[in-house]
N, CA and C atoms as a LAMMPS dump frame, in Angstrom:
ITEM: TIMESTEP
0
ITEM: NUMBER OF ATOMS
198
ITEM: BOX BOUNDS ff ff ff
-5.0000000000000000e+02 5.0000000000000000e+02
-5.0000000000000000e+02 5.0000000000000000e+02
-5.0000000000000000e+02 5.0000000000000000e+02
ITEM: ATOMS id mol type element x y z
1 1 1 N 345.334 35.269 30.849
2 1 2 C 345.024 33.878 31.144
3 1 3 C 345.171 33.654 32.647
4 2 1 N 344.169 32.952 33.161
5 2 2 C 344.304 32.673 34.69
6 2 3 C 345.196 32.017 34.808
7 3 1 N 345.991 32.087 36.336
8 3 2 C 347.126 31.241 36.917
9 3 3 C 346.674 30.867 38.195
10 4 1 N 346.656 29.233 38.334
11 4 2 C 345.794 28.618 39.532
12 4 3 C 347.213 28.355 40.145
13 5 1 N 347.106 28.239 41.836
14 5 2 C 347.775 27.288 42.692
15 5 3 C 347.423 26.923 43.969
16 6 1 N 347.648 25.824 43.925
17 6 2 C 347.329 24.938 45.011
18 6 3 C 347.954 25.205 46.215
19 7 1 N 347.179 25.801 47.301
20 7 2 C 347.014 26.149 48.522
21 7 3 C 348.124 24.985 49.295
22 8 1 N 348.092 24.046 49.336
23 8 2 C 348.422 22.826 49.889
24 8 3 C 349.911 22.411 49.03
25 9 1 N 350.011 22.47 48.194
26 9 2 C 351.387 22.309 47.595
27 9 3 C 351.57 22.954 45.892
28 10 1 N 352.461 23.913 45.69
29 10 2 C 352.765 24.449 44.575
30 10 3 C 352.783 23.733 43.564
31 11 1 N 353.789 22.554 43.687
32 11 2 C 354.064 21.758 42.946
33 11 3 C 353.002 20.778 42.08
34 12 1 N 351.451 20.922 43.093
35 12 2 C 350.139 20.459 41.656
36 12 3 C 349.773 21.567 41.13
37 13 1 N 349.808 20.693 39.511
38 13 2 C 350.017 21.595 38.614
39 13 3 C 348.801 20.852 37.595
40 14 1 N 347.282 20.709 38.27
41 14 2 C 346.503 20.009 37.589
42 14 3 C 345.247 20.53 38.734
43 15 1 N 344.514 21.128 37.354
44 15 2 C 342.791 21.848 37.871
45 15 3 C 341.725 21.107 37.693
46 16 1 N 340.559 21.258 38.539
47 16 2 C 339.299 21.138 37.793
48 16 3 C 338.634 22.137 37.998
49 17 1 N 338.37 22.37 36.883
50 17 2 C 336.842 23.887 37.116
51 17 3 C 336.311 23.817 35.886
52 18 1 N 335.24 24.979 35.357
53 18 2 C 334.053 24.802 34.185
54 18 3 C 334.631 25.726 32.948
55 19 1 N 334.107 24.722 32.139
56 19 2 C 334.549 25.014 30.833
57 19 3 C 333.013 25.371 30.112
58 20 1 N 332.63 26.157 29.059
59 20 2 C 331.297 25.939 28.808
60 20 3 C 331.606 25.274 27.326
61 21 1 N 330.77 24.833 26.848
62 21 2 C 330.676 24.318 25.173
63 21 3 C 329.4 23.754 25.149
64 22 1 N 329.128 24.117 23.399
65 22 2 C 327.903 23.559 22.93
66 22 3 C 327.834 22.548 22.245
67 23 1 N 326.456 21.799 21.637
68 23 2 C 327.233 20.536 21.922
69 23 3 C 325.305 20.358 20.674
70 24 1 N 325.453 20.15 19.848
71 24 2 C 323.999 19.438 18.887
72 24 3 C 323.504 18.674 19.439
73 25 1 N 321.746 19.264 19.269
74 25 2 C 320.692 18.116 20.331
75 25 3 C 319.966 17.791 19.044
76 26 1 N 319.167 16.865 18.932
77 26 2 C 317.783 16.259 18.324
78 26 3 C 317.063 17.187 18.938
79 27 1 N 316.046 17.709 18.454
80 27 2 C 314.519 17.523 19.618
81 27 3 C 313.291 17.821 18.955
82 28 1 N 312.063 18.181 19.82
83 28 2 C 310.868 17.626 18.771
84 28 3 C 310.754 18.953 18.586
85 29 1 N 309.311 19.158 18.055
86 29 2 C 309.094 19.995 17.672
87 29 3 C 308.896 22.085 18.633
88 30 1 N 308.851 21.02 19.996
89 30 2 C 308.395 22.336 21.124
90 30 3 C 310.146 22.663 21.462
91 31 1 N 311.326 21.773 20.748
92 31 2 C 312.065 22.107 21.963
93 31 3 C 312.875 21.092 22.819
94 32 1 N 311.693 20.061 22.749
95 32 2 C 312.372 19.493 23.809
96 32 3 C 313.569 18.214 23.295
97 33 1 N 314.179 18.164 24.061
98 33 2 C 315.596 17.247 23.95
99 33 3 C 315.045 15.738 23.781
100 34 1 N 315.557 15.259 22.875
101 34 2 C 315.462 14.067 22.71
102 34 3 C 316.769 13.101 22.576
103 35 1 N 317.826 14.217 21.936
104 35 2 C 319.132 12.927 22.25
105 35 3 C 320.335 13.795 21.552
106 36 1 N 321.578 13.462 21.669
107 36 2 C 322.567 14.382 21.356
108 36 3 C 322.892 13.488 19.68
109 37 1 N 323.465 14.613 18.831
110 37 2 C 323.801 14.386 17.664
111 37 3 C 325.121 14.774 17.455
112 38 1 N 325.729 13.705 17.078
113 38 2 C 327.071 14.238 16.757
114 38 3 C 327.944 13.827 18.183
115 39 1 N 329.329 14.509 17.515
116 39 2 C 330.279 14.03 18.788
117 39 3 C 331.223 15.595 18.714
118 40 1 N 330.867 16.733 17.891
119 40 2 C 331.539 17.621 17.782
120 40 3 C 330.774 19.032 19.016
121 41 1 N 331.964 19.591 19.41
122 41 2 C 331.685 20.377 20.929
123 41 3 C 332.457 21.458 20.625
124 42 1 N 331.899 22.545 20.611
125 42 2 C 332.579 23.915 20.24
126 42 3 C 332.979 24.795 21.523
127 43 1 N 334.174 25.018 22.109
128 43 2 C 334.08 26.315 23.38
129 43 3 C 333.648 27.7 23.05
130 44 1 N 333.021 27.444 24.139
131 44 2 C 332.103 28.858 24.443
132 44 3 C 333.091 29.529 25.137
133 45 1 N 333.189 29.166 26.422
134 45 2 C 334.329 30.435 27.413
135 45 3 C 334.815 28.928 28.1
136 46 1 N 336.232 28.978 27.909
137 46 2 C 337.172 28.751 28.196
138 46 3 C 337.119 28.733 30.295
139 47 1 N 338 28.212 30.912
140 47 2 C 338.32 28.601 32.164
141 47 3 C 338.347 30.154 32.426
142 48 1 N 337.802 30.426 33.166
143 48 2 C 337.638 31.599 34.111
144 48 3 C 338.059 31.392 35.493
145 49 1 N 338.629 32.878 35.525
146 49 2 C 338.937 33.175 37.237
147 49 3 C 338.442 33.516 37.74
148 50 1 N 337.055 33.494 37.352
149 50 2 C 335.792 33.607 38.779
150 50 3 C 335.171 32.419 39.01
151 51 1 N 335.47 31.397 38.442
152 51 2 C 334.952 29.747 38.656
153 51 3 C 335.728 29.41 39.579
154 52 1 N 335.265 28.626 40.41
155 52 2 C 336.151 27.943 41.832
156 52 3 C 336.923 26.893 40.426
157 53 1 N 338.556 26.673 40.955
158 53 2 C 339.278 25.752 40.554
159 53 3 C 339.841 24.735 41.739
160 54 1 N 340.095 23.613 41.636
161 54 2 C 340.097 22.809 42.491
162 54 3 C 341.153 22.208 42.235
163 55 1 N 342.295 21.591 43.047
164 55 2 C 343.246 20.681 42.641
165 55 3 C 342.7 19.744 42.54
166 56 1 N 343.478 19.094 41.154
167 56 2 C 343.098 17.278 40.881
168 56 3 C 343.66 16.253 41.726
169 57 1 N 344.671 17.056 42.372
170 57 2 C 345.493 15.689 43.089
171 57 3 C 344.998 15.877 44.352
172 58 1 N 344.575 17.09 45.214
173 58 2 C 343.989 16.705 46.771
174 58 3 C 343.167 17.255 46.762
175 59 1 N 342.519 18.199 45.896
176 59 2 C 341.291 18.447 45.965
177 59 3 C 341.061 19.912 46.846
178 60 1 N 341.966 20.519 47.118
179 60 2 C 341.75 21.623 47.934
180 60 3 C 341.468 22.734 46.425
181 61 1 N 340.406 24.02 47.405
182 61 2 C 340.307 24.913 46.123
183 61 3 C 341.79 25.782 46.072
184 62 1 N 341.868 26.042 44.669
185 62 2 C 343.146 26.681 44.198
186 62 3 C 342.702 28.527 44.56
187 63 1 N 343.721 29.444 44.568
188 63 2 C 344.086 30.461 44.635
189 63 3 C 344.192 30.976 42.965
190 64 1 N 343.52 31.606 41.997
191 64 2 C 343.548 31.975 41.035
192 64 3 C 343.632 33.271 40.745
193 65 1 N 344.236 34.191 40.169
194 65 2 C 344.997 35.205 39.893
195 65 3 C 344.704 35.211 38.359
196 66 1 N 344.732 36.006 37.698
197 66 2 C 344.225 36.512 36.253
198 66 3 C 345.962 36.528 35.699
C-alpha cells in the first residue's frame, strides 16, 4: 500500500489523487451516453503510487513510497 507525505509538513495526513471506478450509463443504441443509472460505483484500482498525490491542506505534491 502506498505511503504519501507532505513535503511541506509531515503532520498532513490528507491526499488527493485518482481513484478509478465504474459507474452504469443509459445509452442508445451506437453507444452513446445518454445519462447515468443508478448511484452504485464499483473500484477498479484503488490509489496508486504512480499518480501524483497532492496534499489537501496546502496543496503541495506529496512524496509517495510504495
Amino acid at each position: 500500500m502506498p505511503r504519501a507525505t507532505c513535503p511541506n509538513d509531515a503532520s498532513h495526513s490528507e491526499f488527493i489523487t485518482v481513484a478509478h471506478v465504474t459507474e452504469d450509463w443509459v445509452v442508445d443504441r451506437a453507444g452513446n451516453f445518454l445519462e447515468k443509472y443508478g448511484y452504485d460505483q464499483e473500484t477498479v484500482a484503488g490509489p496508486d503510487s504512480g499518480n501524483e498525490w497532492t496534499c489537501k491542506v496546502c496543496g503541495a505534491v506529496a512524496k509517495v513510497e510504495d
